[in-house]
C-alpha positions in Angstrom: 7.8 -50.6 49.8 7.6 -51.3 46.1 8.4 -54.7 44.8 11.4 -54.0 42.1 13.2 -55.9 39.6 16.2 -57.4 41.2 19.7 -56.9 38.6 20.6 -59.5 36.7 23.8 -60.7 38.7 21.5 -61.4 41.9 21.3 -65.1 42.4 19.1 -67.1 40.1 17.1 -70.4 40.6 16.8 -71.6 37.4 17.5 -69.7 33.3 14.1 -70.2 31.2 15.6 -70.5 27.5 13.6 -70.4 24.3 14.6 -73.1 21.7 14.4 -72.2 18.0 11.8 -74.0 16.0 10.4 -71.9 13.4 12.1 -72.7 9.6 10.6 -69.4 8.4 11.8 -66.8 11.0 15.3 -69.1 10.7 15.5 -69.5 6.7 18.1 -72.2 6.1 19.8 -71.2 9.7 17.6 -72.7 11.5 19.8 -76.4 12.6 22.8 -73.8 13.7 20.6 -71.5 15.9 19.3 -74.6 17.4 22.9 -76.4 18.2 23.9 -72.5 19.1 21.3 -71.9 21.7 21.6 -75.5 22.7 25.4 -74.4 23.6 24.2 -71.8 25.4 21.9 -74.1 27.6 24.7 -76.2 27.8 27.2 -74.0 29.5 24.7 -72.8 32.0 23.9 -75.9 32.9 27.1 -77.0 33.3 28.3 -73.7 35.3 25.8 -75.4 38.0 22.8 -73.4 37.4 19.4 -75.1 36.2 18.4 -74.7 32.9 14.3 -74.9 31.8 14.6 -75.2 28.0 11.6 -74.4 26.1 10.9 -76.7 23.0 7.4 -76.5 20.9 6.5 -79.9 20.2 7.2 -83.2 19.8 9.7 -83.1 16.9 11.7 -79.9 18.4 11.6 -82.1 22.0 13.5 -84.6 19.9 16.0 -82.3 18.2 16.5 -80.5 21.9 17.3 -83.6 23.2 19.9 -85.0 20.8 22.0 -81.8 21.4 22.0 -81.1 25.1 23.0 -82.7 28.1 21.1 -84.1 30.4 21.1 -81.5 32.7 19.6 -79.6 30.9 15.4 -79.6 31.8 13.2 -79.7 29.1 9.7 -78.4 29.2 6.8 -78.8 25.9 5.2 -75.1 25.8 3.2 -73.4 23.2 4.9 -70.8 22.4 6.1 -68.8 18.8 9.4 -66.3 19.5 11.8 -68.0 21.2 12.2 -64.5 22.8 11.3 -65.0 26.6 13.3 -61.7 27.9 10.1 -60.4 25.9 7.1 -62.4 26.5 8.6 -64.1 29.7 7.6 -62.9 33.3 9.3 -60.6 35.3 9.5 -61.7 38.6 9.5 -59.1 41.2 11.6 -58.8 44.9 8.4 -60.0 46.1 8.0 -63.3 44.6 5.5 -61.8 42.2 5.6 -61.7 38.5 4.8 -58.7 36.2 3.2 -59.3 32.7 2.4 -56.4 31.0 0.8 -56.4 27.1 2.4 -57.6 24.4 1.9 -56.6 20.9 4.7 -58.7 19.0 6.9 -55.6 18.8 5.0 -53.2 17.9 2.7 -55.3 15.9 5.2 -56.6 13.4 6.1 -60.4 14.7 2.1 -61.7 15.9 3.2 -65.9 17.1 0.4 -68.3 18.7 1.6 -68.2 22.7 3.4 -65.9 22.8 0.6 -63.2 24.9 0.4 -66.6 27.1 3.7 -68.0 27.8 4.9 -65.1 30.6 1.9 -65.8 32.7 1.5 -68.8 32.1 5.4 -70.0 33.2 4.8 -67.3 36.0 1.8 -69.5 37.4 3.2 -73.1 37.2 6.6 -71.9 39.2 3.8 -71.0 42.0 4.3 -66.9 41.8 1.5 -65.0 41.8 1.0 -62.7 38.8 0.4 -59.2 38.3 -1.2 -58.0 35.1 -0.7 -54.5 33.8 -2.5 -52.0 31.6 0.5 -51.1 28.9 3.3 -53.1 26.7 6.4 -53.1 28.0 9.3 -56.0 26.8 12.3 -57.2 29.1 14.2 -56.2 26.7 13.6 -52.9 26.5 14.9 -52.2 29.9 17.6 -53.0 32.4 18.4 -51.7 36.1 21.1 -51.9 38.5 18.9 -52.8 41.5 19.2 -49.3 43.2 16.1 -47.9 41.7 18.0 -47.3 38.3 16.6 -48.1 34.8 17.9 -48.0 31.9 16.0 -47.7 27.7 15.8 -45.9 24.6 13.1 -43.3 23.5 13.6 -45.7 20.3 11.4 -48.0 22.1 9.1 -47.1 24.8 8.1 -43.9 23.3 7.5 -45.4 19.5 4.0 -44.6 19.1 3.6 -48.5 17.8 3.9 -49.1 21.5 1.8 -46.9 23.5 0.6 -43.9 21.7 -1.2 -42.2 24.5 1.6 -42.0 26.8 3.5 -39.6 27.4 7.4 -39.5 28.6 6.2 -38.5 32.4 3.4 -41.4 32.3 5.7 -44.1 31.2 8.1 -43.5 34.0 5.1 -43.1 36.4 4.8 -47.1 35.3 7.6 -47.4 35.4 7.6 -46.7 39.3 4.4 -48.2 39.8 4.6 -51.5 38.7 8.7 -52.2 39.0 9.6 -50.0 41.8 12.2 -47.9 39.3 13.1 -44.3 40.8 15.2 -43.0 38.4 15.0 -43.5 34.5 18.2 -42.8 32.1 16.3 -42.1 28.5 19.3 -42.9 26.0 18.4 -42.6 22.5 18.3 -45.2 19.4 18.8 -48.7 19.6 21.3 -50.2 17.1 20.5 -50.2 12.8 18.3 -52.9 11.7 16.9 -54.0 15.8 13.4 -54.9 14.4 12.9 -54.8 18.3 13.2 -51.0 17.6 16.2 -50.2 20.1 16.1 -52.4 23.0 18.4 -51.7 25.0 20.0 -54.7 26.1 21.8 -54.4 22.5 23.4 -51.2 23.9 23.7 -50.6 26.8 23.8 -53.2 30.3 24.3 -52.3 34.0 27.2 -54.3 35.4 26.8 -52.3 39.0 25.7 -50.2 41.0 25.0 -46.9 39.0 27.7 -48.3 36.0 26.7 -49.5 32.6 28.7 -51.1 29.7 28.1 -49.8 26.5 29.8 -50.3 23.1 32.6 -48.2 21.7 32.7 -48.0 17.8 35.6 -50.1 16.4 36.6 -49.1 12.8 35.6 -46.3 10.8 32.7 -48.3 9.3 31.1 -49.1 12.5 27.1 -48.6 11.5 26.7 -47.8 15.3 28.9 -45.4 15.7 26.7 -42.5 16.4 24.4 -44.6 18.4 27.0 -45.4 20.7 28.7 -42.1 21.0 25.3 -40.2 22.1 24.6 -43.3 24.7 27.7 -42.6 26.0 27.0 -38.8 26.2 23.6 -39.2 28.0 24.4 -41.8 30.5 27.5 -39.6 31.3 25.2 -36.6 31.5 22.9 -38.7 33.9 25.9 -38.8 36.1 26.2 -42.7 35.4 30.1 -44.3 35.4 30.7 -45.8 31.8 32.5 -49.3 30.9 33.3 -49.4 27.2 33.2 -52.8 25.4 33.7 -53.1 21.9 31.8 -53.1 18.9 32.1 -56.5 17.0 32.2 -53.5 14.0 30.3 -54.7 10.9 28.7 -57.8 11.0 26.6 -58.4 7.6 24.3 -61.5 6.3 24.6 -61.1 2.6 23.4 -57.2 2.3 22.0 -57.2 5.5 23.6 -55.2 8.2 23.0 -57.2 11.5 22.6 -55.4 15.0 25.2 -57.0 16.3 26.5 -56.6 20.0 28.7 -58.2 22.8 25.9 -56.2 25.0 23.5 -59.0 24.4 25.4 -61.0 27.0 23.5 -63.3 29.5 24.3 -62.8 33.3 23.5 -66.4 35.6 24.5 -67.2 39.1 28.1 -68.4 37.9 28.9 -67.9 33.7 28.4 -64.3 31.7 27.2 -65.9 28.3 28.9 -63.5 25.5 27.4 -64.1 22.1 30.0 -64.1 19.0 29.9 -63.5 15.5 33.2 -64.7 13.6 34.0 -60.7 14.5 38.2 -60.0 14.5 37.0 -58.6 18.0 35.2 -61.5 19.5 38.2 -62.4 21.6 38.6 -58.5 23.1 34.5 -58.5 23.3 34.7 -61.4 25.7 38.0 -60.4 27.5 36.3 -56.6 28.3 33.0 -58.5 29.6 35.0 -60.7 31.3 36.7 -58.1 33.4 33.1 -56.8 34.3 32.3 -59.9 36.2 35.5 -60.8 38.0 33.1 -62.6 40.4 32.1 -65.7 37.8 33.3 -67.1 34.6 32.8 -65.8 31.3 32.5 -67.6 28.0 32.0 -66.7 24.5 29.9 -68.4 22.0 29.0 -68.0 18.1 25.4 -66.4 18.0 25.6 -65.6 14.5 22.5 -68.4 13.8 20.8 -67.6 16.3 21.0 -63.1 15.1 19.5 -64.5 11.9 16.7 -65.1 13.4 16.6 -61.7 15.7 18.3 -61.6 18.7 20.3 -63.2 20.4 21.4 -65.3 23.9 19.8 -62.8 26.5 16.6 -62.0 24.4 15.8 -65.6 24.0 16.2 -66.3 27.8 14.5 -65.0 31.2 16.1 -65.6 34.7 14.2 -66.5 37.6 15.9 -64.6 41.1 16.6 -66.8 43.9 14.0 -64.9 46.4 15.1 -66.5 49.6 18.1 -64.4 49.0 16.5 -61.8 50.3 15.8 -59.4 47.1 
């Protein structure tokens, strides 16, 4: 049987979490999105669930220090994004971790560790790793554990990815190397993604064969489209849809940011929402919320931490509890 990638509300061990260290890729942001992903390690830490917080060097081990608690775990890494649902492993039912290539998005954000830093986490937490011949992010996908996986043609068929495959051949992969069956192609990620429309900005699995995805929220919604046509495809695909909200637009100066409740982060007992001083934060959580009757969910300001291109689930990787059985 083929190892897969267990969802993201099986049990976890522990979260890997990225911390923010770069000045350039935060300009004058960068002390927020530290203290807002330092929140964020925070309240999983707290929830009962160990936290491994990345920091780059002495100076960041410092800063990481003075704004968590102390159960919070930190660990000295070389690494440039902060973005580990990218360039962290993905660890297989079978206690093995996949790393495919990584080409800094499409060759656009090139960082000093960050080809390294999947395999190289993979390998001290004992798991043998796996590899493969073709870039692939986290972020780009997302499954309900059946077989199911979720992306966008946005991403895995941008030619800045990998050019000479086709549709057929990336979900041959696809099977191959993460045990998916069945493939639900929506379209474009959100405007402005530099990821180029992951899709854990749009749409997440919350169950067995359902997925959340956003509903536009004012006539001005710059996602409005994107989210309608998701909603068409997945319901084509004969897939149950959960509507969130849109937070609507969320702008930095002139600068439309893709911002999205979807980003949330799934652990063993708290759903991390991100928020962005949005009139809809409060029904963004509350809908969530309702998702995951099973643990607690909490909303915290990601608006820093966006800045900088991304937010609480791209800049974290969980690591399954295999003795559960996945």
């Amino acid at each position: 049987m083929t190892a897969t990638l267990p969802p993201e509300w099986a049990p976890q061990d522990w979260l890997w979490i990225g911390f923010p260290h770069d000045a350039e890729e935060w300009p004058e942001v960068l002390g927020r999105a530290q203290e807002q992903i330092a929140a964020f390690a925070n309240a999983v830490a707290e929830s009962g669930q160990q936290v491994r917080l990345l920091v780059r060097d002495p100076a960041n081990e410092a800063r990481a220090r003075s704004l968590v608690s102390g159960a919070v775990t930190l660990e000295r890494r070389c690494f440039g994004d902060v973005w580990l649902r990218d360039t962290g492993p993905l660890v297989r039912s079978d206690g093995t971790a996949l790393r495919c290539r990584f080409n800094g998005w499409g060759g656009k954000y090139l960082m000093e560790g960050d080809q390294a830093i999947g395999a190289e986490l993979a390998r001290d937490a004992g798991l043998p790793v796996t590899e493969s011949d073709w870039i692939l992010e986290g972020g780009a996908i997302d499954t309900d554990g059946t077989g199911l996986v979720v992306t966008t043609e946005q991403c895995l068929l941008n030619p800045n990815r990998n050019p000479e495959l086709s549709r057929g051949e990336i979900e041959a992969r696809l099977r191959r190397d993460l045990g998916f069956d069945r493939v639900l192609w929506l379209g474009d990620g959100l405007l402005n993604d530099h990821t180029d429309g992951h899709v854990d900005n749009l749409g997440r699995f919350v169950g067995p064969n359902r997925i959340a995805l956003p509903c536009a929220t004012g006539p001005d919604d710059p996602n409005a489209r994107i989210y309608a046509d998701a909603r068409s495809r997945a319901e084509a695909f004969g897939v149950e849809v959960a509507e969130i909200p849109s937070p609507g637009l969320v702008t930095r100066a002139d600068f439309i940011e893709p911002a999205s409740y979807a980003n949330f982060a799934v652990t063993t007992n708290l759903v991390v929402v991100p928020t962005f001083d949005s009139v809809h934060d409060e029904d963004g959580v509350a809908a969530i919320a309702a998702l995951f009757p099973d643990r607690a969910t909490v909303g915290l300001p990601a608006d820093a931490v966006l800045a900088g291109g991304g937010g609480f689930h791209c800049a974290s990787q969980q690591m399954p509890r295999l003795s559960s059985g996945l």
